[in-house]
ZALO-40864 format. One record per residue (C-alpha): residue number from 1; residue in three letters; x, y, z. Coordinates in steps of 0.001 Angstrom, whole numbers. Layout:
+-----+-----+---------+---------+---------+
!   n ! res !       u !       v !       w !
+-----+-----+---------+---------+---------+
! NUM ! Ala !       X !       Y !       Z !
...
+-----+-----+---------+---------+---------+
***
This chain:
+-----+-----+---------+---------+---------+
!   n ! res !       u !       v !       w !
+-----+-----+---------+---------+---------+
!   1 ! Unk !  -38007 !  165042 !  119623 !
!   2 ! Unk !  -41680 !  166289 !  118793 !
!   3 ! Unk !  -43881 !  163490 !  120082 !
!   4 ! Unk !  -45773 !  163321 !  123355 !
!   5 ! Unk !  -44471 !  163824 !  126767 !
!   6 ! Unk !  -43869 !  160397 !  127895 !
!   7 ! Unk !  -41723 !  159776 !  124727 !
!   8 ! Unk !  -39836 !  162423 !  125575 !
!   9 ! Unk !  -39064 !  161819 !  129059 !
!  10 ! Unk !  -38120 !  158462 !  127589 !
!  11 ! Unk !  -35613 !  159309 !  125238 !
!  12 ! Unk !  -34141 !  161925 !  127743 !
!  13 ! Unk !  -33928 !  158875 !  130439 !
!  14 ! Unk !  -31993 !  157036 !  128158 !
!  15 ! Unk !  -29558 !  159597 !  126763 !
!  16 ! Unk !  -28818 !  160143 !  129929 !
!  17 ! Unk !  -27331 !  156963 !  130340 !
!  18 ! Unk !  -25515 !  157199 !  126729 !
!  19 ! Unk !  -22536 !  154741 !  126379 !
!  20 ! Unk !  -22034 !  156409 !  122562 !
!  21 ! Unk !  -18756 !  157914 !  122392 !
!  22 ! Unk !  -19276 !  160398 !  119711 !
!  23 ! Unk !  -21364 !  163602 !  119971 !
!  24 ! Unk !  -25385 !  163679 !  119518 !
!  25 ! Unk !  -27597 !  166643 !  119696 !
!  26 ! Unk !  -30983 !  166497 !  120438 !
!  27 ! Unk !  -33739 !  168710 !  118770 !
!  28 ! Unk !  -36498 !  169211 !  120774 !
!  29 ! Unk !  -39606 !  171070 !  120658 !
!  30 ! Unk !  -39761 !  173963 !  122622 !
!  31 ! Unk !  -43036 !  172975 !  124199 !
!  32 ! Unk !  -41209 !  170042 !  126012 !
!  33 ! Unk !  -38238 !  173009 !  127692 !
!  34 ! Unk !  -40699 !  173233 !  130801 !
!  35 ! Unk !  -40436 !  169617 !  132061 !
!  36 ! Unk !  -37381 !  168856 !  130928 !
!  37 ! Unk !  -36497 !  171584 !  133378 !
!  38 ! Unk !  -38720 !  169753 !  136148 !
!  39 ! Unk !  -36612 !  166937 !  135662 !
!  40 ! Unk !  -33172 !  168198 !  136876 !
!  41 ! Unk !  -31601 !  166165 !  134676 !
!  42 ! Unk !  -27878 !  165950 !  133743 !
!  43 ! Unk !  -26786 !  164845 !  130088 !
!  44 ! Unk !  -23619 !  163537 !  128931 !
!  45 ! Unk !  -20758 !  165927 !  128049 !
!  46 ! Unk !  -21784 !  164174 !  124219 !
!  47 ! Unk !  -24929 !  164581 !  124350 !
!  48 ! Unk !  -26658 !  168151 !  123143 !
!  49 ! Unk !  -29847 !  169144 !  124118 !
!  50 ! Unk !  -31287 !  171830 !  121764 !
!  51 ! Unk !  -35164 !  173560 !  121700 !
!  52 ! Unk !  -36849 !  175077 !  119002 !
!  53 ! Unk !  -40248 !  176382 !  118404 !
!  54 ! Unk !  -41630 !  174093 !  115954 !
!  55 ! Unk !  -45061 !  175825 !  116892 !
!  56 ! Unk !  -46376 !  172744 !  118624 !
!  57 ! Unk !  -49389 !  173428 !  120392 !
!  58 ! Unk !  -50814 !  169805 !  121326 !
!  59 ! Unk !  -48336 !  168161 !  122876 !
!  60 ! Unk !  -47058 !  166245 !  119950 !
!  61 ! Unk !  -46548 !  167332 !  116714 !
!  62 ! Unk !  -49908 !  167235 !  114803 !
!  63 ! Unk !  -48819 !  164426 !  111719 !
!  64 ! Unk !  -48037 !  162160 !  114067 !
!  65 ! Unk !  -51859 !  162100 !  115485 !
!  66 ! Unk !  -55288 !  160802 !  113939 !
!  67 ! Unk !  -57048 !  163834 !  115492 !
!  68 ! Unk !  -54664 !  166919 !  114312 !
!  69 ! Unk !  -53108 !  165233 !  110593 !
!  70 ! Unk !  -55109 !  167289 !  108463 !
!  71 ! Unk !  -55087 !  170632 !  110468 !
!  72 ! Unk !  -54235 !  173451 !  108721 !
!  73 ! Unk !  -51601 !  173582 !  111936 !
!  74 ! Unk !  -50004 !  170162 !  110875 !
!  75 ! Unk !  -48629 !  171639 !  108122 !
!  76 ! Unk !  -47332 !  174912 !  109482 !
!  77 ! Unk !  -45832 !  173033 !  112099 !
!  78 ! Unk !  -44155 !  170445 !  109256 !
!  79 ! Unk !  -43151 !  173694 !  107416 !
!  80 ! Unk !  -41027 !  175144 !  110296 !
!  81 ! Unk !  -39422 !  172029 !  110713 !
!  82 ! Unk !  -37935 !  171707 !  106920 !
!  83 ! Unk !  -37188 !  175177 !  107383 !
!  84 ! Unk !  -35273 !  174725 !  110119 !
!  85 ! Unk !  -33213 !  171372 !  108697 !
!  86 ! Unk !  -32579 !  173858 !  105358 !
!  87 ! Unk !  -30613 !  176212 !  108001 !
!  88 ! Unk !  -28484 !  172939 !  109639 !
!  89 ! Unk !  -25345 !  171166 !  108362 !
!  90 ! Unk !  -26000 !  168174 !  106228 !
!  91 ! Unk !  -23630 !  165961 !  107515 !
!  92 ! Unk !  -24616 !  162989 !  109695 !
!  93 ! Unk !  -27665 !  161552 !  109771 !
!  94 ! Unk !  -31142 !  162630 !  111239 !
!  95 ! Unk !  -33193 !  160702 !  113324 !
!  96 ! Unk !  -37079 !  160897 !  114143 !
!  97 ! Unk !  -38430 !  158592 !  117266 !
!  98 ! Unk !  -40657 !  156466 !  115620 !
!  99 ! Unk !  -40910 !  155223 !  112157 !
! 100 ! Unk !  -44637 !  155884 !  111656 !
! 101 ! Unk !  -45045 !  158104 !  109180 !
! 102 ! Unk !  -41410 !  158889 !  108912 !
! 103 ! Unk !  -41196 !  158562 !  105437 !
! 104 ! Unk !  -44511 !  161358 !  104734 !
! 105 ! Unk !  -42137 !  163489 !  107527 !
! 106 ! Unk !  -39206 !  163047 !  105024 !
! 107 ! Unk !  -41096 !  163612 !  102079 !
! 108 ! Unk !  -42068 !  166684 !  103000 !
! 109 ! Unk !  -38965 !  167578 !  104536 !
! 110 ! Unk !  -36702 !  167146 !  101544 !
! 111 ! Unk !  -34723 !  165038 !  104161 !
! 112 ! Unk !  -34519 !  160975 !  104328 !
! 113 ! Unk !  -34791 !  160787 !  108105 !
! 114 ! Unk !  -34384 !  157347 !  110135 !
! 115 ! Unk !  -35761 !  156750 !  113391 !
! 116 ! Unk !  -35126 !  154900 !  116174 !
! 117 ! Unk !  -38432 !  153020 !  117398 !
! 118 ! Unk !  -40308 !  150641 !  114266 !
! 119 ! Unk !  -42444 !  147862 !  115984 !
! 120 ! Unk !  -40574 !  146638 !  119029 !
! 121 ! Unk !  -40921 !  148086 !  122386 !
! 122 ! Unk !  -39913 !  151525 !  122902 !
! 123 ! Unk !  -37314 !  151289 !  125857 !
! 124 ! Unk !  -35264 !  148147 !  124415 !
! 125 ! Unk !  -35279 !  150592 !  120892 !
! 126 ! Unk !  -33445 !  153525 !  122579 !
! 127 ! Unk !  -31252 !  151488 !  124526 !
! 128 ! Unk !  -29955 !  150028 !  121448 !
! 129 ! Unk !  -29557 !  153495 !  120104 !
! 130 ! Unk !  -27519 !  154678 !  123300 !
! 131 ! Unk !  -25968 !  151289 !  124054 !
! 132 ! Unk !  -27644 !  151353 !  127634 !
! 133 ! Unk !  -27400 !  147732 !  128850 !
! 134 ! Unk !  -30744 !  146636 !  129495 !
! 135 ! Unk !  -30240 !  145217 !  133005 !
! 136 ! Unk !  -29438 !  149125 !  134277 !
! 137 ! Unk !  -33184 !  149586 !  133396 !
! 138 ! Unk !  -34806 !  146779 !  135685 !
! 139 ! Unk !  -32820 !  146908 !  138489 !
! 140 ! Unk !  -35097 !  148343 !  141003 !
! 141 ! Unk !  -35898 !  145617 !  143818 !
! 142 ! Unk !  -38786 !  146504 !  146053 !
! 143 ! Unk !  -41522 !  144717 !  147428 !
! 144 ! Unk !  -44615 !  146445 !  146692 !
! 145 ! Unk !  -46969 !  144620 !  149564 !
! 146 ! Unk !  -44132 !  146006 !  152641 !
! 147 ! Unk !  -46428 !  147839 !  155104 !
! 148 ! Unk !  -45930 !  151166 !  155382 !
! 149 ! Unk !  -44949 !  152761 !  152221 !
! 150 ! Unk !  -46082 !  156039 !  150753 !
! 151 ! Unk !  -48429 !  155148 !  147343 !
! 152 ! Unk !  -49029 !  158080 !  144748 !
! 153 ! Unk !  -52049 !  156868 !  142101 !
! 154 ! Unk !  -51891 !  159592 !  139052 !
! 155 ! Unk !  -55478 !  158523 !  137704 !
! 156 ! Unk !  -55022 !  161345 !  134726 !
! 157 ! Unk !  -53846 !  160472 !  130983 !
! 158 ! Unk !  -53408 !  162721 !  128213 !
! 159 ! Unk !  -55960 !  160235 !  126504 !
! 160 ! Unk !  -59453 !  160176 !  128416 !
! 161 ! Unk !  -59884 !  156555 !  127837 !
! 162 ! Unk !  -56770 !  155883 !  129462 !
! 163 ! Unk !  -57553 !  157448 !  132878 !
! 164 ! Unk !  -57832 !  155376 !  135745 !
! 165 ! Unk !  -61918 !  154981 !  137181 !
! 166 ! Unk !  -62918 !  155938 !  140448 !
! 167 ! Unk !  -63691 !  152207 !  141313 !
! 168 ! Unk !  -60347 !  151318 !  140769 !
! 169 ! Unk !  -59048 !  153408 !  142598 !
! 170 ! Unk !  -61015 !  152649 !  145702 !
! 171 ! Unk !  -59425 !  149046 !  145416 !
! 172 ! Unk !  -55972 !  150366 !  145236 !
! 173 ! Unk !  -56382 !  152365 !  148349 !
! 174 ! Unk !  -58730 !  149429 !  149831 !
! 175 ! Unk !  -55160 !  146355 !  149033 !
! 176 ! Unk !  -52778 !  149211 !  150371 !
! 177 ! Unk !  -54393 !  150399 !  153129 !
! 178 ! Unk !  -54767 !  147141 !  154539 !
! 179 ! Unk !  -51076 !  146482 !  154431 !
! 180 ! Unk !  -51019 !  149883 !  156267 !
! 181 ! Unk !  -49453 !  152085 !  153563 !
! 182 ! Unk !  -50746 !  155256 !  153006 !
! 183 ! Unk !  -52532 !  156329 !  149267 !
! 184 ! Unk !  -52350 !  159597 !  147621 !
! 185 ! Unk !  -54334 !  160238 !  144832 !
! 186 ! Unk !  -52856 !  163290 !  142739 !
! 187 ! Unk !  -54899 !  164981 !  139697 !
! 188 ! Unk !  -53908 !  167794 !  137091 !
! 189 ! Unk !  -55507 !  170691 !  138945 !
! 190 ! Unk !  -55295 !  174694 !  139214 !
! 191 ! Unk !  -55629 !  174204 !  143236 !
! 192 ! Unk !  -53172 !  171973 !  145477 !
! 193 ! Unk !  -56463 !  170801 !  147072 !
! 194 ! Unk !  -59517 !  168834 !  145569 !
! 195 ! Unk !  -62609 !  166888 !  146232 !
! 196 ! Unk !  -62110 !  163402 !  148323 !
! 197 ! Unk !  -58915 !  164399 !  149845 !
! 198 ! Unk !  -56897 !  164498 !  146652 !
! 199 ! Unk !  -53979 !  166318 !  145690 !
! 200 ! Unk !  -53916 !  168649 !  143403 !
! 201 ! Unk !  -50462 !  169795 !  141193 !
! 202 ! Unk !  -50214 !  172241 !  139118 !
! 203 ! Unk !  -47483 !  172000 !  136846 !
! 204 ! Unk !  -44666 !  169702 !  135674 !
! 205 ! Unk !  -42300 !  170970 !  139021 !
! 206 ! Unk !  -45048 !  169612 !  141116 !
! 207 ! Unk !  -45911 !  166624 !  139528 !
! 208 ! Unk !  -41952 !  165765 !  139407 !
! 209 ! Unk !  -41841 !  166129 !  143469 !
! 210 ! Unk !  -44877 !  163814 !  143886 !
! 211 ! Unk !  -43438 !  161255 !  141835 !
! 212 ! Unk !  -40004 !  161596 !  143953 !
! 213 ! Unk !  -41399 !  161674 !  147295 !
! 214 ! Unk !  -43648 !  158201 !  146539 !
! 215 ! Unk !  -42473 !  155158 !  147667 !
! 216 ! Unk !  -44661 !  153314 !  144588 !
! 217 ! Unk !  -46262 !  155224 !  141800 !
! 218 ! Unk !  -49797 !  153326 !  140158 !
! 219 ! Unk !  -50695 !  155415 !  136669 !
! 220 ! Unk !  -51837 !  154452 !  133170 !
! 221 ! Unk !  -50110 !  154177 !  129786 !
! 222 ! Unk !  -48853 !  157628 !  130245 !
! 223 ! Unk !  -46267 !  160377 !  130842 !
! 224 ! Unk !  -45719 !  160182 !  134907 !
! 225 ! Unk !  -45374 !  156380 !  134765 !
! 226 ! Unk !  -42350 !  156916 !  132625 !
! 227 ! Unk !  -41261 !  159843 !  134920 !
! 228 ! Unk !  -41221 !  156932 !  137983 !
! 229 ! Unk !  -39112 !  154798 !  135692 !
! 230 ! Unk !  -36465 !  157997 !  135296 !
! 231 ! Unk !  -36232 !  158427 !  139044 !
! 232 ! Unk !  -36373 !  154587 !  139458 !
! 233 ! Unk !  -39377 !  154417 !  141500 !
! 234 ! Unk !  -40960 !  150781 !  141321 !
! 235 ! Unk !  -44495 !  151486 !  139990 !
! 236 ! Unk !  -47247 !  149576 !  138162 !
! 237 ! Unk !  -49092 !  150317 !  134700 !
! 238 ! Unk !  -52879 !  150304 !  134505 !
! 239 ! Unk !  -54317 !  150442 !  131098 !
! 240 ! Unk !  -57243 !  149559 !  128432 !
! 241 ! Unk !  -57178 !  146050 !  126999 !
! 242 ! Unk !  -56643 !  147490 !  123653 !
! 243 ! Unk !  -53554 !  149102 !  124745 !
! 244 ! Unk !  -50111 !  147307 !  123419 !
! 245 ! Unk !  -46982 !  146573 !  125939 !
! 246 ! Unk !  -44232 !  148670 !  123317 !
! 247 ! Unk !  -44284 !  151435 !  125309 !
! 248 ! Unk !  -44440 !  149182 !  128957 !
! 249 ! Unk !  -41394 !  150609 !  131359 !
! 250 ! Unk !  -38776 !  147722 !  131696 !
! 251 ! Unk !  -39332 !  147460 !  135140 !
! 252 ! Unk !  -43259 !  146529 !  134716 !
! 253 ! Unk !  -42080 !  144202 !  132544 !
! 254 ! Unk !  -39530 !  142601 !  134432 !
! 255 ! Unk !  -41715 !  142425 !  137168 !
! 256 ! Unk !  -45241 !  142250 !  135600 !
! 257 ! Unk !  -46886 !  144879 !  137465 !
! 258 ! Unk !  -49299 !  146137 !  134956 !
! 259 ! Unk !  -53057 !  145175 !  135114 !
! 260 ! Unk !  -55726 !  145696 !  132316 !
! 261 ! Unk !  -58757 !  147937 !  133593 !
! 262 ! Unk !  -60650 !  145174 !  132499 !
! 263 ! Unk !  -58608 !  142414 !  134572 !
! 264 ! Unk !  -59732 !  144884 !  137575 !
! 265 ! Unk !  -63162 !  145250 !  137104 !
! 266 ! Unk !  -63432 !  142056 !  137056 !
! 267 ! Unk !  -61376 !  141154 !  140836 !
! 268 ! Unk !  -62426 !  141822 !  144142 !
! 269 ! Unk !  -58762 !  143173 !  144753 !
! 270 ! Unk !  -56158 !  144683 !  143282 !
! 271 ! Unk !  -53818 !  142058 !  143874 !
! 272 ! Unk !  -54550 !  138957 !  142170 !
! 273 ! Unk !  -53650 !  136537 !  144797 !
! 274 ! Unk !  -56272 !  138422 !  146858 !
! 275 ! Unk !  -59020 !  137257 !  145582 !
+-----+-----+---------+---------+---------+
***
C-alpha cells in the first residue's frame, strides 16, 4: 500500500470486511501508520497489517505521480522497496493497488507484481479481491433533506483543483439551512478556530471525530469522503468535470449524490429539484 490516503483508507475499509479464508498481509508505508491509527480499526484475525519506511515523503509514492516520477526521491524510494522484497519469502504472490505503471514498478523491482485495481472502479476492484458482497457497501439509508441534521463540508483536497469554492459552499449551507440543519465547514488548519466560523482540525484524530460526529459529510474526490464511506456516513462527492467516477464511494453511486462543480455553478441551489 504506497498510494495516496484515500486509497488507503479504501483498501483498509475493505479488508476489513475480508471473506478470504487464507492469510494476507498488508505492506504499508509507514507514512500512512498515523491515520490508520485515527481510524480505530479492527482487521481480520487473516489479515496482517505491516509498515515500513519506504521513505515516502508526499503522500504517495513518487512513480506513481506526474509531478514527483523523475525525482531523484522516486528512485530512492523504488530502491528501498526492492530491497525490502529481496529480504521477504518468495512464495505467494505480490500485489500493488493499481496497475498503472505496475509493470515499470516490477521492472525495477526484479519482482512480477499484480495488482488489484486496472480500469474499473476502485471499490467494486477490492471487493472482488476480499469477496465483500457489494450490497454491504450501499446499504446506508438516510434521507439527506430531514430537518435537523448535523452537515460537515471538508472543502480541502490534496489536489488544489479539487477543493470545493467558497460559492459553493454558501449554497450548501444556504439548501441546508433552510431545511433547518446545521453546516460545519472544517479546513486543514494549525488552530481549531478560523475565519467565517470554520473549524479548524489539526490532524488525522481530529478529522476522524468530525467525520463521526456528522450526520452527512459533503467533500471532493478525496481522502475524508472515503473516510465517511468507512464509518458509513451517507455523504455526497463534489468534483471537477474532468474528474472520472472509478474512485466514486458505492454509496454516491447507489444513490447519485455527487455533483460536478460545474453542474453547481451553474444552479441556483444545491439541490437540483430546487431550482
Amino acid at each position: 500500500l504506497l498510494r495516496a490516503y484515500g486509497d488507503f483508507v479504501i483498501a483498509v475499509n475493505m479488508a476489513s470486511q475480508n471473506r478470504i479464508v487464507s492469510k494476507i498481509t498488508l505492506v504499508a508505508s509507514a507514512h500512512l501508520e498515523p491515520l490508520y491509527q485515527s481510524l480505530g480499526i479492527i482487521l481480520p484475525d487473516n489479515v496482517v497489517l505491516q509498515f515500513h519506511d519506504f521513505g515516502i515523503r508526499h503522500g504517495i509514492m513518487g512513480c506513481f505521480t506526474d509531478r514527483y516520477l523523475l525525482r531523484i526521491s522516486s528512485l530512492t524510494e523504488l530502491a528501498r522497496l526492492r530491497r525490502y522484497l529481496r529480504t521477504q519469502s518468495t512464495t505467494g504472490h505480490y500485489y500493488l493497488e493499481q496497475k498503472k505503471r505496475s509493470a515499470w514498478v516490477s521492472w525495477y523491482c526484479g519482482y512480477p507484481f499484480e495488482y488489484v485495481v486496472s480500469t474499473e472502479k476502485v471499490y467494486a476492484s477490492y471487493a472482488r479481491f476480499f469477496s465483500v458482497p457489494m450490497t454491504e457497501l450501499t446499504a446506508l439509508p438516510f434521507d439527506v433533506q430531514q430537518k435537523g441534521i448535523r452537515v460537515l463540508v471538508i472543502p480541502d483536497a490534496r489536489q488544489k483543483r479539487r477543493e470545493i469554492g467558497s460559492d459553493i459552499i454558501m449554497k450548501i449551507k444556504a439548501a441546508f439551512e433552510m431545511h433547518g440543519s446545521s453546516v460545519q465547514v472544517a479546513r486543514f488548519m494549525k488552530s481549531t478556530t478560523v475565519e467565517n466560523g470554520d473549524t479548524g482540525y489539526r490532524n488525522f484524530t481530529e478529522l476522524v471525530a468530525l467525520i463521526r460526529s456528522a450526520d452527512l459529510v459533503i467533500g471532493g474526490d478525496s481522502m475524508p469522503i472515503h473516510v465517511a464511506q468507512l464509518f458509513r456516513k451517507p455523504h455526497y462527492i463534489l468534483y471537477p468535470s474532468y474528474v472520472k467516477d472509478q474512485f466514486f464511494t458505492p454509496f454516491a453511486l447507489q444513490h447519485q449524490t455527487y455533483f460536478s462543480f460545474e453542474d453547481l455553478y451553474a444552479r441556483s441551489s444545491f439541490f437540483p429539484h430546487e431550482n
